[in-house]
C-alpha positions as CSV (number, residue, x, y, z in Angstrom):
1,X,59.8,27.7,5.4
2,X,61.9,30.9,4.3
3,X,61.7,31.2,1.0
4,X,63.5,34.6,-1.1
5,X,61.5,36.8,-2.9
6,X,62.5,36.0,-6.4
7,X,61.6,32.1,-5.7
8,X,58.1,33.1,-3.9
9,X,57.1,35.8,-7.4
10,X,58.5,32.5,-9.4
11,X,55.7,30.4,-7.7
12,X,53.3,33.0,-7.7
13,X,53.5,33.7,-11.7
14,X,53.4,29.6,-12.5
15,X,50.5,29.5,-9.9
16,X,48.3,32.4,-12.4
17,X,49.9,30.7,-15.6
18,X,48.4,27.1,-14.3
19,X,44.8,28.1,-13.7
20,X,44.7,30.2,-16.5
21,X,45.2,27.3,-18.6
22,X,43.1,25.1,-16.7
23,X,40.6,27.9,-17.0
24,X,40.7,27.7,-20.5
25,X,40.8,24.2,-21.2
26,X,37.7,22.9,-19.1
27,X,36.0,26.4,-17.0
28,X,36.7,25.3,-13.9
29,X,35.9,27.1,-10.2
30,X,38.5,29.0,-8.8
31,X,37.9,31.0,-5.8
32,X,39.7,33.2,-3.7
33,X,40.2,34.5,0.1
34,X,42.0,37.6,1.2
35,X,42.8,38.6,4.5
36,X,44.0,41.1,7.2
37,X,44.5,40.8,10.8
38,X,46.6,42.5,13.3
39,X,46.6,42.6,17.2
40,X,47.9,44.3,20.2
41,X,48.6,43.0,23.7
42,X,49.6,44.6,27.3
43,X,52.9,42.5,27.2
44,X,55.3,41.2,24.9
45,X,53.7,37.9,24.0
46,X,50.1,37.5,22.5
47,X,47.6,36.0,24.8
48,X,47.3,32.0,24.9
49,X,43.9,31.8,23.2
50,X,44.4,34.7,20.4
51,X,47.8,32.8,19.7
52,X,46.9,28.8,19.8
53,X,44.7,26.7,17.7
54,X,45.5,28.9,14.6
55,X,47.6,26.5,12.7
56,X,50.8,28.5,13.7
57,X,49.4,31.7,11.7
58,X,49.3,34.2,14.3
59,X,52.7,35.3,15.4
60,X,53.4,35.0,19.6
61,X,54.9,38.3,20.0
62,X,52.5,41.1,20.5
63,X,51.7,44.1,18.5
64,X,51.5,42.0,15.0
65,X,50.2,42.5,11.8
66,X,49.8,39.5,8.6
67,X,48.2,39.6,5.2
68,X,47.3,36.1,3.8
69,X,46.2,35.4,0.5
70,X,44.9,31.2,-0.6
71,X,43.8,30.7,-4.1
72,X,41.8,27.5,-4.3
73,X,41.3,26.1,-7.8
74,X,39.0,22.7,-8.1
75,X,37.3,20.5,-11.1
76,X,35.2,17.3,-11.4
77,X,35.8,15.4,-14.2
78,X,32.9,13.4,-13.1
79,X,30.7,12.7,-10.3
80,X,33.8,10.2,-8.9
81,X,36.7,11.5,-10.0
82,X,37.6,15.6,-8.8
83,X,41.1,17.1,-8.4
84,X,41.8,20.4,-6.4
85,X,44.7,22.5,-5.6
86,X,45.3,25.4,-3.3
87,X,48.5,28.1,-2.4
88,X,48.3,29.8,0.3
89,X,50.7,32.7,1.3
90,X,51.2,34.7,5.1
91,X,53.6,37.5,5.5
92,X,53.4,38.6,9.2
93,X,55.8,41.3,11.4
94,X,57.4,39.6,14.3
95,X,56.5,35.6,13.3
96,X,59.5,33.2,13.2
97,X,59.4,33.6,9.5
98,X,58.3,37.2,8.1
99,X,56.9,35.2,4.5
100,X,56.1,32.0,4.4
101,X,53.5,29.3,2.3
102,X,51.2,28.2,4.8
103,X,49.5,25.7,2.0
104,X,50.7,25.0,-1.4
105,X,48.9,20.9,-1.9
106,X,47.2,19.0,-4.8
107,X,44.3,16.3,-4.0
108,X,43.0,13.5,-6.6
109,X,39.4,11.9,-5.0
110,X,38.1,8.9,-6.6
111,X,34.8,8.2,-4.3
112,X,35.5,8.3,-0.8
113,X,39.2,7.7,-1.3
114,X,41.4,11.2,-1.2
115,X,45.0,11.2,-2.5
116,X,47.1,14.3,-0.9
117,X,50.7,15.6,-1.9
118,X,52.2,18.8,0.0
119,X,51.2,20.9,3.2
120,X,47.5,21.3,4.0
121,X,45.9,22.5,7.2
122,X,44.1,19.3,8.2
123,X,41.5,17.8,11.2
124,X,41.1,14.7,11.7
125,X,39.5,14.2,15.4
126,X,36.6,13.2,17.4
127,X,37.2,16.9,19.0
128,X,35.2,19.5,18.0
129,X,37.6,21.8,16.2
130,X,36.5,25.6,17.2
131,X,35.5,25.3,20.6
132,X,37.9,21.9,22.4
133,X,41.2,22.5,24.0
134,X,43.0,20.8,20.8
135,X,43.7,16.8,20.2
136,X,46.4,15.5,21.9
137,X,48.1,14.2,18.5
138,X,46.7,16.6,15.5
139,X,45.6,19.6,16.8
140,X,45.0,23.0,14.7
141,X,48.0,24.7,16.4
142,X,51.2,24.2,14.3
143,X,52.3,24.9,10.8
144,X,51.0,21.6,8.4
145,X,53.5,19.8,7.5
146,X,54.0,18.5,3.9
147,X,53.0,15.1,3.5
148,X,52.2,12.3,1.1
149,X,49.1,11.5,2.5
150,X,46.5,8.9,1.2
151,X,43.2,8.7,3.0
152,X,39.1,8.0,3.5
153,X,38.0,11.0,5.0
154,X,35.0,10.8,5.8
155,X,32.9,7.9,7.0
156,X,31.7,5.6,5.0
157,X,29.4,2.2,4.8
158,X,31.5,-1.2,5.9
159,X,29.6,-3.6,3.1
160,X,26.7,-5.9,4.2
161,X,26.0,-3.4,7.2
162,X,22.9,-1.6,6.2
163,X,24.9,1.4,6.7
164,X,25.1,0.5,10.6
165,X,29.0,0.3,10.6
166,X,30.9,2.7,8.9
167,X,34.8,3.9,8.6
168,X,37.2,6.3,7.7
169,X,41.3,6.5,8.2
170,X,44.4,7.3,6.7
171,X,48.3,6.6,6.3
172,X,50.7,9.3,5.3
173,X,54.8,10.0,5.3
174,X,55.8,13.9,5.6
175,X,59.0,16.0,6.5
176,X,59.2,18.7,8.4
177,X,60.2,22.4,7.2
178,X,61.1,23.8,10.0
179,X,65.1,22.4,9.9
180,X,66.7,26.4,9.7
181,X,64.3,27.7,12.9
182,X,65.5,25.3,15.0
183,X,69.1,25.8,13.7
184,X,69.0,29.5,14.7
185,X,66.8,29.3,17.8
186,X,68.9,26.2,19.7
187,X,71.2,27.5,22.2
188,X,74.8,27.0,20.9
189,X,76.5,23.9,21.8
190,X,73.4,22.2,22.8
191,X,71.8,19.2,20.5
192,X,69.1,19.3,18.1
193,X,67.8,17.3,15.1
194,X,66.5,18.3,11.7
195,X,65.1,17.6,8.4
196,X,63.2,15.0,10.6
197,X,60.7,12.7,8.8
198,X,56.9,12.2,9.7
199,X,54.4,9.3,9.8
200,X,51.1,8.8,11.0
201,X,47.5,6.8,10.5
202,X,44.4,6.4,12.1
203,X,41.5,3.9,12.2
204,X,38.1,4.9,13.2
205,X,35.1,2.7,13.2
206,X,31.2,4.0,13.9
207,X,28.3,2.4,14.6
208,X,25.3,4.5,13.7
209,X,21.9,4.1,12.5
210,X,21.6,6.1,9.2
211,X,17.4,5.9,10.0
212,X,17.6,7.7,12.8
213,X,15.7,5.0,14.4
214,X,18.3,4.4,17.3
215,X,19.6,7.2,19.4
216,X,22.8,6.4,20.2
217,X,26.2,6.1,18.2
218,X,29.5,4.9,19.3
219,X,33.3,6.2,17.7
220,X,36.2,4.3,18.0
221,X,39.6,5.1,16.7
222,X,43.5,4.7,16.9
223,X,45.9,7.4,15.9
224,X,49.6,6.2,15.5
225,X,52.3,9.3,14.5
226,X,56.0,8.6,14.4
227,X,58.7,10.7,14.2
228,X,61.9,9.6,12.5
229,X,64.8,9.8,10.4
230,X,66.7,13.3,9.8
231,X,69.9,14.2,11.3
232,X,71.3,14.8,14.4
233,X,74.0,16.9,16.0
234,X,74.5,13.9,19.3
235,X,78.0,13.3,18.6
236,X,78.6,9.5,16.9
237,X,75.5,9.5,15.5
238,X,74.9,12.3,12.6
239,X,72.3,10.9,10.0
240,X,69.8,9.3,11.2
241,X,68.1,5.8,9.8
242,X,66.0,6.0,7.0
243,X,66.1,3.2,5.0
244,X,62.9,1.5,3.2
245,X,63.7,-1.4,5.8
246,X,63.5,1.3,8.6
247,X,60.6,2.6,7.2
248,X,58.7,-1.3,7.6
249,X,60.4,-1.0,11.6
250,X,58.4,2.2,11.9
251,X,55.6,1.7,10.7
252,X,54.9,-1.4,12.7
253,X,56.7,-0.2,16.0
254,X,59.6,-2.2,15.7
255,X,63.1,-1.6,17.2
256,X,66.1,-0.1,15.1
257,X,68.8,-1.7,13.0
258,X,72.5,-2.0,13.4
259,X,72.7,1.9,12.5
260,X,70.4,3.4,15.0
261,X,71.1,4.5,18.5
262,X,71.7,1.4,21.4
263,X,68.7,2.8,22.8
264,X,66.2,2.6,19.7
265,X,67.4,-0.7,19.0
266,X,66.2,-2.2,22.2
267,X,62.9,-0.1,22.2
268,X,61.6,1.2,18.8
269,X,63.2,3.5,16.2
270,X,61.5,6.9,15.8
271,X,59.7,8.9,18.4
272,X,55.8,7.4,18.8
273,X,52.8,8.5,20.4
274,X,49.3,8.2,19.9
275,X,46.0,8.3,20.8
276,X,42.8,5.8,21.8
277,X,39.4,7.5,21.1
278,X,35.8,7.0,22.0
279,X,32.9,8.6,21.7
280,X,29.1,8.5,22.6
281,X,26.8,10.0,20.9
282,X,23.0,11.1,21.8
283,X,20.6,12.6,19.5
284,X,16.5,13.4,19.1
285,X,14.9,16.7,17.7
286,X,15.8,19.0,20.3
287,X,19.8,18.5,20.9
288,X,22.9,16.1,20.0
289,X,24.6,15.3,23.2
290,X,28.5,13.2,23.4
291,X,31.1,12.5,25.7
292,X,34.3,11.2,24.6
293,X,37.6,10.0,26.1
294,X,40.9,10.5,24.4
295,X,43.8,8.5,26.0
296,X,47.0,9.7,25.2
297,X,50.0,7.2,24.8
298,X,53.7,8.3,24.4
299,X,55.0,4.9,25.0
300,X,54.2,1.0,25.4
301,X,53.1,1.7,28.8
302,X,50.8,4.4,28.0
303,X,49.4,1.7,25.0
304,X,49.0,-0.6,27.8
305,X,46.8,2.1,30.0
306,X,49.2,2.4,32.5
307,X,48.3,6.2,32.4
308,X,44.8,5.6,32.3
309,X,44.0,8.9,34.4
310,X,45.4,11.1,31.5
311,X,44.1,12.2,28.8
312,X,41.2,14.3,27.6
313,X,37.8,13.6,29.1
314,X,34.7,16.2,27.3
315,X,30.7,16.8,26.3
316,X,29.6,18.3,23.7
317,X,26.2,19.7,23.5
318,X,24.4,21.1,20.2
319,X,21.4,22.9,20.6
320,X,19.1,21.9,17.2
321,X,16.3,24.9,17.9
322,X,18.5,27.4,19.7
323,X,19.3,30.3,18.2
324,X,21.6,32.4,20.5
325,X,23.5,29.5,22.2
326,X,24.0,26.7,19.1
327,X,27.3,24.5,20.6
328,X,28.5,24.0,24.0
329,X,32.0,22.1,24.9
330,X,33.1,21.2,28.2
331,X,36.6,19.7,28.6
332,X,38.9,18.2,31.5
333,X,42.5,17.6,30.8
334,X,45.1,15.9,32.7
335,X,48.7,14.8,32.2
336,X,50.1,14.2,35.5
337,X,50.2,10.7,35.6
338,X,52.5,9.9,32.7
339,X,53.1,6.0,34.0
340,X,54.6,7.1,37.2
341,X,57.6,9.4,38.1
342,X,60.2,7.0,37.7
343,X,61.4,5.6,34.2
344,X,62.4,1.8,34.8
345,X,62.9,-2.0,34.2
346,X,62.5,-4.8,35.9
347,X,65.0,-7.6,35.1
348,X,64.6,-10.0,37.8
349,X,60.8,-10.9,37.0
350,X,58.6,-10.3,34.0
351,X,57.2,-7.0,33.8
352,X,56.0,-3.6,31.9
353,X,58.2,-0.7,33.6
354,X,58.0,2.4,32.0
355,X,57.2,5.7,33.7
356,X,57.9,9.6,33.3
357,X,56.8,9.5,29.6
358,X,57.7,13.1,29.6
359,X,54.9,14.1,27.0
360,X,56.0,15.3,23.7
361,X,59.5,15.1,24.6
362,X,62.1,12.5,22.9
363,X,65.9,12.3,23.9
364,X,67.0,12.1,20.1
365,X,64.5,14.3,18.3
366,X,64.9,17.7,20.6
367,X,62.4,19.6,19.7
368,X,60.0,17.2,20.4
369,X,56.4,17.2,18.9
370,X,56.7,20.6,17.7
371,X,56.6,22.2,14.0
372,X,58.1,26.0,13.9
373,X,58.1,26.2,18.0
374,X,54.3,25.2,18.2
375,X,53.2,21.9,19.7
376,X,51.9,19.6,16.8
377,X,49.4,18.6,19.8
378,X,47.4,19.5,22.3
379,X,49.1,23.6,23.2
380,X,48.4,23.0,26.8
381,X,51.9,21.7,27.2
382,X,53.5,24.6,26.5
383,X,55.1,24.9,23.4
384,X,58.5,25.2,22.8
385,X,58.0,28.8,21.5
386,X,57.3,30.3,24.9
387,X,60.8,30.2,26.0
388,X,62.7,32.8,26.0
389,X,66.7,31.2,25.9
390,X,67.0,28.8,23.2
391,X,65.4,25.8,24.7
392,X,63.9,24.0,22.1
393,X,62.1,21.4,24.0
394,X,58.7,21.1,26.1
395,X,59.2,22.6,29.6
396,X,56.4,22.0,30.7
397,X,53.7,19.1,30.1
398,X,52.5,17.8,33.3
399,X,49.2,20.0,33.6
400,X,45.6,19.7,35.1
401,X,42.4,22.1,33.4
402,X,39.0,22.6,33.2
403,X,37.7,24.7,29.6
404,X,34.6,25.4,28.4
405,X,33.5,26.5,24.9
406,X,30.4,28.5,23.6
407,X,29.3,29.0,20.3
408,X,26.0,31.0,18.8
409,X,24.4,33.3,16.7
410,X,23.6,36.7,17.8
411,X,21.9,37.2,14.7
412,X,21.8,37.0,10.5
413,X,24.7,39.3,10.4
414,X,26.5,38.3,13.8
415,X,28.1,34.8,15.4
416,X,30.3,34.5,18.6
417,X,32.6,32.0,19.9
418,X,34.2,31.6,24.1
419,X,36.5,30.4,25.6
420,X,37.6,30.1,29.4
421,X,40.6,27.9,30.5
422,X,41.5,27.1,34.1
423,X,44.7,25.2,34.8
424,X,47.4,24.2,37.1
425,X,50.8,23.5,35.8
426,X,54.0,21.7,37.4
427,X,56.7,21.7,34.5
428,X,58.5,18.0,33.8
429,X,58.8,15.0,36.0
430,X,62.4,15.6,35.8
431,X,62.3,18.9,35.9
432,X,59.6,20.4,38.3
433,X,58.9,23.5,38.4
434,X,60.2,25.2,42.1
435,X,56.7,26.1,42.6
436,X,52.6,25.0,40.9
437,X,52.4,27.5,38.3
438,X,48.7,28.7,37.6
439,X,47.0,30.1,34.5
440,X,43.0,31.5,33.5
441,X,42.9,32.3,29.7
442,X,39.7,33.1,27.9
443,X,38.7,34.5,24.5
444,X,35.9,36.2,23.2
445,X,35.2,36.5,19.5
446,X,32.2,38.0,17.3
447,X,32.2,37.6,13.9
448,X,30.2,39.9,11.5
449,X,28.6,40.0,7.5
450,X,27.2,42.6,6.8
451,X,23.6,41.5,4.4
452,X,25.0,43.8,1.0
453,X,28.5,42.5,1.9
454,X,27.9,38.8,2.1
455,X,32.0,38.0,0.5
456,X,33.3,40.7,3.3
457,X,33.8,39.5,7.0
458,X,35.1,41.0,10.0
459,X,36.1,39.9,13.5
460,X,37.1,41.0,16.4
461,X,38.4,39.3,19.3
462,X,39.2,40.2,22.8
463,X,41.7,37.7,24.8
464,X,43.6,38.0,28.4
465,X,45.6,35.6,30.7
466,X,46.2,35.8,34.1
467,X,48.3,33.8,36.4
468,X,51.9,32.7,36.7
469,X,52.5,30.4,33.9
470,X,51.9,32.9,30.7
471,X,51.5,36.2,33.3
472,X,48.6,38.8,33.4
473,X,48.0,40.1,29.4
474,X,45.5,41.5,27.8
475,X,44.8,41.8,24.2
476,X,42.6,42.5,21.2
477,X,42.3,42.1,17.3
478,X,40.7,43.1,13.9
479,X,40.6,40.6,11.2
480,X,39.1,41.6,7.5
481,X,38.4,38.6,5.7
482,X,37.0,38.7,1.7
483,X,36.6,36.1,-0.3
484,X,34.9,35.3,-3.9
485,X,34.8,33.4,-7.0
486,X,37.1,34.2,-9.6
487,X,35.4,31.8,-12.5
């Protein structure tokens, strides 16, 4: 979002004006966090893991600098009822956008229900956040997008279980913000959309024993996202559906109207994808063990398992009395199926077709699932940022890896955090690459406080690829984090 400086001191000076007040009328908390990071790399790009997973705050070229400020103002008017806000400001040297708000979002909570308005960096996965690959739907990789969003989230006690069964979900509209990047970035004369519109929502069901009686636990969940309306340069077609009556077809996955393409009317209007999850849980005194599945669907023949060999397939471990080593994640990943190579349909006799789901990809919304460059998903399929001549789409998304994730605690003042990928790549069904492109990236992080500066952090990281797909780099950074309460 490129905002002017005038608009952004406007914001900032009715941001200070607000909490004052609010500070005044009922002696709220308001806290603050304040930081400083900058990083250099061999080559010209940043390497994968210093880059990814950061919610689109770390700029991809090298050599980089940002200062981000978030002000985070909250109240409960009762034990039911709270309300918090948050702004939250980056200015970075060589990012697509050199200033930007990063979040800037209102929430109203009445028990376990949470009432959203504007951008906010959320998670909502069965992943665990700091040490997995990334979910294939929501990961933390792209810029939020602001969104209307209304939600449970946390779990909470289905009635006249005993606390056995338990839920959480949400449903949510957004738009994207990233309409002027793509604008400037698309090669001329080729297509792209913009000001495109956003949906999602998720069911996810537990069973649990809240006694601790029974070991085991079971999550279940469906993630549905959409993307939809906006406007497109495809010749004959220009603004894009986005009626009330559209918003009923795509929300429930039906096909288009009169007005939308000949192709979303006999398949479904917007771009949908999604994700099954499940999860097995494991836990006594010593360690809390799980291994989960997420299934990735990009289509109705990806709903209908026909790529049941894709997908995400992990462990977690937590270590309850370990000290040094506290969290272990071990992750497979594989995309290659994607229904077959061949997109088809059989007339002649009843039957599914389907094939080449080309992940992420969408013939009417270019860029794909992408916010600012950065896959909204999992950033193993290479975001559209990586290229380097306008090409706005996923290149590649058929990809095999193994990761593995370690987190622990060196001691009171010191905590560190690895990563090692291993992968294969092969571009598009469509579009192969010439030649299997290979890639190892890895990332090792140590965080420190030191005991008379308990507000000040600092971390360092030290990151390199090597291989064909992202080249050999090498890189490190220095991050200087301080945060406090204001009132």
């Amino acid at each position: 979002m490129l905002l002017p400086d005038s608009f952004i001191k406007k914001i900032l000076l009715i941001s200070v004006f607000f909490t004052y007040h609010l500070h005044i009328l009922a002696q709220d908390s308001l806290t603050y966090r304040i930081d400083a990071f900058a990083s250099v790399a061999a080559k010209d790009i940043t390497p994968f893991w210093m880059v990814n997973n950061t919610y689109g705050t770390v700029p991809l070229r090298s050599n980089n600098v940002y200062g981000r400020g978030d002000v985070y103002w909250s109240h409960y008017f009762n034990k039911d009822i709270s309300i918090r806000s948050e702004i939250d400001l980056e200015r970075a040297s060589h990012h697509s956008s050199s200033f930007f708000i990063q979040q800037l979002y209102t929430s109203l909570s009445y028990k376990s229900l949470n009432l959203t308005v504007g951008a906010k960096e959320y998670y909502n996965s069965i992943l665990y956040k700091n040490l997995s690959l990334g979910d294939f739907t929501y990961s933390p990789n792209a810029r939020p997008i602001p969104e209307i969003n209304l939600s449970v989230p946390e779990f909470v006690t289905v009635p006249y279980t005993k606390g056995i069964l338990q839920a959480k979900g949400d449903f949510a509209v957004g738009k994207s913000t990233d309409s002027r990047y793509i604008e400037r970035t698309v090669q001329p004369g080729k297509d792209y959309a913009k000001n495109i519109l956003w949906h999602h929502k998720s069911l996810a069901i537990r069973l649990y024993d809240p006694k601790q009686h029974f070991p085991l636990s079971l999550i279940f969940g469906v993630v549905h996202a959409v993307q939809w309306g906006g406007w497109t340069s495809e010749e004959g077609l220009g603004k894009l559906p986005h009626s009330s009556r559209d918003f009923y077809r795509i929300v429930m996955g039906k096909g288009g109207g009169d007005d939308a393409s000949l192709g979303e009317q006999i398949n479904v209007l917007g771009n949908h994808l999604g994700t099954y999850n499940l999860k097995i849980g494991y836990t006594n005194r010593n360690f809390d063990i799980s291994a989960y599945k997420q299934h990735h669907f990009d289509d109705r023949s990806g709903m209908d398992y026909a790529n049941w060999r894709d997908g995400i397939w992990g462990m977690e471990c937590t270590l309850n009395n370990q000290i040094y080593l506290k969290k272990i994640v071990i992750e497979s990943i594989y995309t290659l199926n994607q229904s077959g190579p061949m997109h088809f349909l059989t007339y002649n006799r009843p039957a599914r077709g389907g094939g080449n789901d080309d992940y992420y990809n969408h013939t009417q919304y270019i860029s794909g699932w992408s916010h600012w460059g950065r896959s909204i998903g999992n950033p193993l399929l290479t975001s559209p940022e990586y290229s380097k001549d306008g090409i706005i789409y996923f290149q590649n998304n058929r990809v095999k890896g193994l990761h593995i994730g370690l987190e622990g605690i060196i001691s009171t003042s010191f905590s560190y955090r690895i990563l090692a990928t291993g992968m294969y790549a092969w571009g598009r069904s469509s579009y192969p690459f010439l030649k299997r492109k290979d890639d190892f990236s890895s990332l090792f992080e140590c965080n420190y406080i030191h005991p008379r500066l308990k507000d000040w952090k600092f971390s360092i990281q030290s990151a390199f690829d090597t291989g064909d797909l992202y080249g050999n780099n090498f890189g490190c950074s220095f991050k200087i984090s301080k945060s406090g309460r204001i009132f």
